[in-house]
Each structure stands twice: as structure tokens, then as C-alpha cells.
N, C-alpha and C positions, 0 to 999 in steps of 0.2 A: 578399315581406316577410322573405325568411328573413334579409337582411343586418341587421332589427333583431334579431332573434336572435344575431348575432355580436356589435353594440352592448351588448348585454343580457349576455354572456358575460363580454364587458372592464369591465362595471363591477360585476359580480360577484367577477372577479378582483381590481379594487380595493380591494373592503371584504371579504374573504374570509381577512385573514393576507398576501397577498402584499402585499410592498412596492410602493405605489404609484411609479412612474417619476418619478429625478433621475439627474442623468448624475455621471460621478465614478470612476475608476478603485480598483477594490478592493485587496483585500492582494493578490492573486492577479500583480497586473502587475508589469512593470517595463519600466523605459525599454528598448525595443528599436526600432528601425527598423521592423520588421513588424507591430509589434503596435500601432506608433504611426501608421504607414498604413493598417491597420485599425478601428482607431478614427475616423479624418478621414472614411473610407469610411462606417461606420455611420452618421457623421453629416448624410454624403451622402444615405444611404438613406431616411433619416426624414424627410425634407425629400418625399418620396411619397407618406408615408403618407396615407390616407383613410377615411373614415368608412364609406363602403359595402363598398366592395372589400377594404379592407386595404391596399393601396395602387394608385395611379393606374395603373386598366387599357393595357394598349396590348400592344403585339406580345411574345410572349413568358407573356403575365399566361395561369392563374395562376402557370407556371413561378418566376417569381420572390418569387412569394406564401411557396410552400413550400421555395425555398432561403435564404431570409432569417431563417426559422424557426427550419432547419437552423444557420447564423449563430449566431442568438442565443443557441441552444442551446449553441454551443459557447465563445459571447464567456461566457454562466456559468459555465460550465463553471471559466472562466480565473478569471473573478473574482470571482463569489459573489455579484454586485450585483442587487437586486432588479429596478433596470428591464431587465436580459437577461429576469432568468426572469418577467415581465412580458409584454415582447415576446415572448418565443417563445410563451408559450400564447395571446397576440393573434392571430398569425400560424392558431398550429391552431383557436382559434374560426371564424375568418375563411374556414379551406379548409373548415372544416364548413359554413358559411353557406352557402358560394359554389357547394355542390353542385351535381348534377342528384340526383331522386327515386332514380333507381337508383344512386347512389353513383358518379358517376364525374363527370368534369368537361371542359369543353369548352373548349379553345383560344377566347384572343379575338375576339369577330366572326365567330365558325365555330360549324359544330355537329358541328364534329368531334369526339367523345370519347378524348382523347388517354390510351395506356394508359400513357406516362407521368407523369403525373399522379397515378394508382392507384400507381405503384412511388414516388414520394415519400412519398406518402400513409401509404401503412403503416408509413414508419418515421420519419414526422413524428407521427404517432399515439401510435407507442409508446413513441418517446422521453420525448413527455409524460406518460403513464403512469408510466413508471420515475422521473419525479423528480418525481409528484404520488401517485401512488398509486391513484387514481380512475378507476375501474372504466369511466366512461365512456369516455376514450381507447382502451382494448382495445378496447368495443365497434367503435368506430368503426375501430382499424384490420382489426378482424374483416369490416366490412362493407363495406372498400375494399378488402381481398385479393378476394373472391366478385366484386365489381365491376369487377374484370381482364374478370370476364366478358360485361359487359355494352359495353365498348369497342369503339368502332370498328377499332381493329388487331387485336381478337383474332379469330381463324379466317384472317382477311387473312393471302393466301399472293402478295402483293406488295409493291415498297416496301423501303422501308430495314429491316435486319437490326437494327440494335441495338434498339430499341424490343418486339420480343419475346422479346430477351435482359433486359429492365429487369423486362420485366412478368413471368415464369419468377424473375427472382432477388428480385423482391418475395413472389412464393407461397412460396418457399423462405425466406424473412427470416422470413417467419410461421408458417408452420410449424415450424419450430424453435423458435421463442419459445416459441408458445403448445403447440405439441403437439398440433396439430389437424390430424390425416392423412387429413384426408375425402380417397376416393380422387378424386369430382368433381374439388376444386380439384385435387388434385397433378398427376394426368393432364392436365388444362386446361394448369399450366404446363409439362410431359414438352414436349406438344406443343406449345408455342412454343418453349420450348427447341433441340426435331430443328429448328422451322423455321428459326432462328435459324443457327443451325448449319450448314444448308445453304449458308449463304453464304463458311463456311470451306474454303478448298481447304488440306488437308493436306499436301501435294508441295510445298505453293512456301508455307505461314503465313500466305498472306494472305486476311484475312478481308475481303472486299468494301462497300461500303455498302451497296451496294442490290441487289436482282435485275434492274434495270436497267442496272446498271456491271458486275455480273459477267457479265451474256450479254455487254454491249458487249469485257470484258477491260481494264478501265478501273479501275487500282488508282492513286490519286495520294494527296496528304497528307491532304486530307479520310475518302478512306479508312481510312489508317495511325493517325488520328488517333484516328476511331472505332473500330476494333479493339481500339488501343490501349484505349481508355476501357472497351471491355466487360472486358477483363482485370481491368481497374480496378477492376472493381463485382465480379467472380469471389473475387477478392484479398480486399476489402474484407468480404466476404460468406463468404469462405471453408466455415470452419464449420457454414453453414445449408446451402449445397449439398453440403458432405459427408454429412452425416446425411439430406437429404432425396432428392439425386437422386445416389447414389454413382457410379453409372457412369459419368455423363457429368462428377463432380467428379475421379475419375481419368483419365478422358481430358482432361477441360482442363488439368488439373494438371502433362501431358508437352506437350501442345501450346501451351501460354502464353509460354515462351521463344522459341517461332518469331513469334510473335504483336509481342513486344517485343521484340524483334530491327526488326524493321519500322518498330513506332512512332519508335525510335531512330533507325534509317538515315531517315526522312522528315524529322527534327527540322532548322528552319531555324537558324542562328545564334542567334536569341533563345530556342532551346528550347523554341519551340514550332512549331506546325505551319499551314502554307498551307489555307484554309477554305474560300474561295470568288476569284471576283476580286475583290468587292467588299471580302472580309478576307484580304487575301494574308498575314497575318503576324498570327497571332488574338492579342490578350492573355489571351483566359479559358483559353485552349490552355495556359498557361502551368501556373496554377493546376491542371490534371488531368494537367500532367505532373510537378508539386511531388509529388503524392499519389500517381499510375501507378508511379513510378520508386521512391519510398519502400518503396511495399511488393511491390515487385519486388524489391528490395534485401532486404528484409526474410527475402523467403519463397525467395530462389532464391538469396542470398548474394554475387551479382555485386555490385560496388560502384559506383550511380550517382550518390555523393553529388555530381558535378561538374555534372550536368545540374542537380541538386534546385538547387544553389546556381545558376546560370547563369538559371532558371526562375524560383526568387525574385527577382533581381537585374532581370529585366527588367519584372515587372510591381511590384518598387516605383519603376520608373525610366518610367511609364508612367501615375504618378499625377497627375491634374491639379488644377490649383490648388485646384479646388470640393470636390474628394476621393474622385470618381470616378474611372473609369480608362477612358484610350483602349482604342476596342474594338480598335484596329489600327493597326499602325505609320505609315500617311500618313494619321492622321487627326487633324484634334482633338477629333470628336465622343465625345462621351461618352453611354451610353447604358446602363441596367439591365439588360438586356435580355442586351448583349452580356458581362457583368461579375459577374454574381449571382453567376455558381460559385464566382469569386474570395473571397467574400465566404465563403462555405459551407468551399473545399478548404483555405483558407492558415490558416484558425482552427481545422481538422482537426486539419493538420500540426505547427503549432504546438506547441498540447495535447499531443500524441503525441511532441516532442523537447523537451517544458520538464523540470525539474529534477524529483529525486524527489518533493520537498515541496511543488513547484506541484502535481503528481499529486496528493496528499494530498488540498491543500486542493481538490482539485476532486470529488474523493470526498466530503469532508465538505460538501461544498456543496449534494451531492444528495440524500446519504444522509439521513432522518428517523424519528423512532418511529414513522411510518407503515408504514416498512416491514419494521416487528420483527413477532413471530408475541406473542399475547397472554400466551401465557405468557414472555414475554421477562424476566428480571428486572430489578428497577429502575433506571436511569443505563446499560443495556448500552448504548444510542445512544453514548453519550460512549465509553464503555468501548473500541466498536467502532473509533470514531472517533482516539480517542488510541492503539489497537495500528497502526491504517494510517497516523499521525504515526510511529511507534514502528520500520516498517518501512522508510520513508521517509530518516528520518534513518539510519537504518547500513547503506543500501543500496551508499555508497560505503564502505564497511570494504576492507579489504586482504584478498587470497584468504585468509589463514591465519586470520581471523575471520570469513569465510563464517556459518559456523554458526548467530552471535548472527541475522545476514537470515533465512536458512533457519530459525529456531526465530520468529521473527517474523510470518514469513509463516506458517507453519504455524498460529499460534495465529489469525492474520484468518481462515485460512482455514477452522479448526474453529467459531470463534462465530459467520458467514458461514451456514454450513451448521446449523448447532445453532438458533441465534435469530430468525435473516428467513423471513421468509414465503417457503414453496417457488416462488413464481413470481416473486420478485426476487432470489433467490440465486445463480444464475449469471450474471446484468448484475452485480453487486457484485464475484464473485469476479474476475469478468476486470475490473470498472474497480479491482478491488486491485491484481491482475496489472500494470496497465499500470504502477504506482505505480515497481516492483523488475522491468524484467525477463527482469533477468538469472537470476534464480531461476523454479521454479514453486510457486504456494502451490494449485495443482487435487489 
């Protein structure tokens, strides 16, 4: 019966303050190509929803439970509208429901405990914490980190490598957040981590899929693809494997450019990469090579804006009438399944190249008096709110007026650290950060 506890959750969210669900593009949009086949998509996806599940089980589920989440998390992000921040906490009741007793969750029609699942989880968790405030999200992402340990891949010294590289950079996701260095969990994920790892041969960059293709010597673009993608997560996550597992964040750190060197040279014409026979030309490939390559770019300075545009180009060129997306170039099937990341990676990306003042408003979207310390004085919410407008607007100044930014950011950055509660003050300062930046306001 735990699925009426997820019914029970969504109509708590209902009458709770949160805006009850109508559809409607906020201040935050505007007419773009991307964002407008995004939207056709979302409305693909709801067309699944379900009353038990969350949405209609099948191959994949709950994978797609908790990249939708991710989505909608980031569609508020964009626009402020109440049925995103609706759906996305639908989405984390629904992964709460759809448990097992020991915190972890099982592929559809299997009783496989996939430690997948556990690395969404933790930061489908805490994302809703940081734009509710409510104590119960941490628990639960507290008690999906420890639930790495209860999975069927974890100890599992076979099988495909990336999966205990996901489950290793979800212990470190969390542990950085929350500051919880039980040596249990860190060691648990050290060693998925070496094992993970073992599938990386350092002489030739190429990290293997599986312990099965590396005895065989068997590296093709399913490979390249996945490699790639754990960079991805390395990248993304940066940060939390710096501070939790340094040694192995400085070795990934010189060995990632051999890694995407790879993912590149495998790239087919549409930018993305060969999957199986059955998806010789993946389109979700597409979407993890928009986000791979961005902050590749980003952190290593090589410039892959050509692939990022080639990559977007082909999965809005791939959108089907209903507002789905072919999973692959000879097909016309449409399918969740093969597509959810799409939905999750290109509202990332998005977000992370809109305008300073989209940034803004997406700051002020999340940010509430929930998240001040009691002694906050009165209107700082707004207060906060109108310096990160404030820094926004004069982040394009001319270098000789730098300063007024830099005197901008400084001040988000002092009320930031002065007024929020010590455990939302560093999600704040960096979603300031992301607003200008070209400056740092840390």
C-alpha cells in the first residue's frame, strides 16, 4: 500500500501552499527552438503519468521516474511555475513510495536492486530539500546514500564499470552536502570507486564497459560512450570528489582528457554515439554529449561548442509529431525509456547558457524565508533577492566597470553567508555564482 502514501503526499502538496498544476509558460521563457521542444516533450511525458507508479511502468521504470523529476526540477528552475515545482516533488513522493524496506529499488519485473537508482536518488532527494526546506528530503537522501549498500551491484566485482562509478559519486554527492564522513559509507564508496576504475587502462584512455569487453579487448562506441558519460558525472560532481575522495579526484582530473579524446574520436555524424545494433545512432547519446562536452569545455578550456551545437541540432531534428523523440536514426519508435535523459540533460544545459537575469529569476524561484536563519531581519528574502537581480543586471558592464559586478556579488555573497541557514548557504552561493560567472562572489 506504500503507493497510497505517494497519492497521500500529492494531495498534501496540493493544499499545502504549492500551486496546484496548470500549464502556461512563465516570465522565465522565451521563444527558443529548444525550449519550445521541450515543452511539446513535457507534454509527451504526462500523457504516462499514473496514479500508482508515477508513471506507466515498463522497461527502464523507475529510471525514468527519477529523470523526470530531475526535468521538472530544472523546467522550474526556468520558469517559476507552480505545476514544475508540483511535478517534481510528485515525482520524489512517488520514488519514496515505490521503495524496497531497505531503501533501494528494483528494476522493472526484476528483483534486481539496481545501485543506480540509489545515485539518482540522493540528488532527487536533495534537490527537493534545497527548494522546500523540509527536513524530510535529507532524511530520505541520508537513507538512500547508506542503501548503496544494500544493492545488488555493490561488492559485485563483475559486469559493467560505470554503475559503481554512479554509486561512489552519489556517496560523495552526499557527503559533501551534508558533512557526514562516517568512515562505513566513504570506504563502501573508495571501493567501488578502485573497482570502477579497474576498468580504466591508463596507456591507451580507454575505459572499458564491462569486465567482460575488457578481458575480450573489445572497446567500440558503446564503450566510448560510457566512459565518456562517467567523466560526465566526475565533471558535474566535481567538487564533492574533491573534498571527499582527493586522490583519486586528482588522478581523474589528469586522466579525463584521454577519456574525452575517445568519446570524441567514437562520435558518429549526428554527435552522438553507436549503442547497440538495435540503436546504431542513439538520440539520448545526443543529450549526454550536449552536457559531456559543455563541461569539458568548461573545466579543460578546449572549445567543443561545434559538437554541443551539432548534438542539439540533431535531437531537435528527431522530435516526433507527439513530442517524443526517436530513440534512433532508422526508426520511428518513440519510446521513454530511450529519451528521459533528453528531457533531464538539455533543461540542464539550457539553464546553465540562459541570460544573467534568467539566472536570477531562477534563484528567486527557489530561494524563500524558509531558508533565512531566525534571526534574519525583516524583507532580507527580497532584500537577497533584489542584490542577485542587482548583480545580474551589470554583469554585462564593460571591463572598466567590472567593479560595480564585483561590489555586487560581494554583497550576495556576504548576506548569503550572514542570513541563510548554514546548510543552504553553499547551494545559494553557487546558484548566485552561476547568475555572473565571470566574477567569483565565494
Amino acid at each position: 500500500m506504500r503507493w497510497l502514501h505517494a497519492c497521500v503526499c500529492i494531495f498534501l502538496l496540493a493544499v499545502s501552499g504549492i500551486p496546484s498544476p496548470s500549464w502556461g509558460k512563465g516570465a522565465g521563457s522565451y521563444e527558443d527552438p529548444y525550449w519550445e521542444s521541450l515543452y511539446k516533450y513535457e507534454k509527451y511525458v504526462s500523457g504516462f503519468e499514473n496514479e500508482t507508479y508515477g508513471y506507466h511502468p515498463g522497461q527502464g521504470y523507475p529510471m525514468y521516474l527519477f529523470n523526470f523529476g530531475f526535468m521538472y526540477y530544472e523546467l522550474y528552475r526556468h520558469t517559476g511555475e507552480g505545476v514544475h515545482l508540483f511535478k517534481f516533488l510528485r515525482c520524489a513522493a512517488y520514488a519514496e513510495a515505490i521503495r524496497n524496506p531497505d531503501w533501494t529499488w528494483n528494476f522493472w519485473n526484476s528483483s534486481w536492486r539496481s545501485i543506480l537508482f540509489n545515485w539518482q536518488g540522493v540528488e532527487l532527494f536533495i534537490d527537493a530539500y534545497y527548494v522546500t526546506a523540509d527536513q524530510k528530503y535529507l532524511s530520505w537522501a541520508e537513507d538512500t546514500a547508506y542503501g548503496i549498500l544494500n544493492t545488488s551491484d555493490y561488492g559485485l566485482r563483475v559486469g559493467a564499470y560505470n554503475g559503481h562509478f554512479l554509486g561512489a559519486s552519489a556517496i560523495a554527492y552526499y557527503a559533501h552536502v551534508t558533512g557526514d564522513m562516517n568512515p562505513i559509507l566513504l570506504n563502501a564508496g573508495r571501493d567501488e570507486l578502485a573497482f570502477s576504475l579497474t576498468g580504466y587502462d591508463p596507456a591507451t584512455g580507454k575505459w572499458y564497459y564491462s569486465t567482460s569487453t575488457k578481458s575480450a579487448g573489445v572497446f567500440d562506441g558503446r564503450a566510448a560512450y560510457y566512459g565518456f558519460g562517467v567523466i560526465g558525472v566526475f565533471l558535474y560532481w566535481e567538487e564533492a570528489f574533491k573534498s571527499v575522495y582527493p586522490e583519486e579526484y586528482a588522478y581523474l582530473l589528469i586522466e579525463s582528457p584521454k577519456i574525452i579524446h575517445h568519446g570524441r574520436a567514437y562520435l558518429l555524424p549526428s554527435c552522438t554515439w553507436w549503442y547497440t545494433s538495435e540503436v546504431p545512432d542513439y538520440t539520448e547519446g545526443a543529450a549526454d554529449a550536449v552536457v559531456g562536452f559543455y563541461l569539458a569545455q568548461r573545466r579543460y578550456g578546449e572549445d567543443y561548442s561545434d559538437i554541443v551545437s551539432c548534438a542539439m541540432n540533431t535531437i531537435l531534428s528527431r522530435q516526433a509529431p507527439n513530442g517524443g523523440y526517436y530513440k534512433t536514426s532508422n526508426t520511428t519508435e518513440v519510446d521513454i525509456w530511450y529519451t528521459d535523459n533528453i528531457g533531464v540533460s538539455i533543461t540542464w544545459y539550457l539553464n546553465r547558457i540562459s541570460t544573467p537575469l534568467e539566472k536570477a529569476r531562477g534563484f528567486t524561484y527557489i530561494f524563500t524565508g524558509a531558508h533565512l536563519s531566525p534571526s534574519a531581519p525583516p524583507l532580507m528574502e527580497k532584500i537577497i533577492e533584489h542584490k542577485v537581480i542587482l548583480l545580474a543586471n551589470s554583469c554585462g558592464l564593460p571591463p572598466e566597470k567590472k567593479g560595480y559586478t564585483t561590489l555586487h556579488g560581494s554583497k550576495v555573497s556576504w548576506m548569503i553567508s550572514r542570513w541563510v541557514k548554514p546548510e543552504f548557504r553553499m547551494f545559494f552561493i553557487n546558484l548566485a555564482s552561476e547568475v555572473c560567472p565571470q566574477i567569483s562572489i565565494i
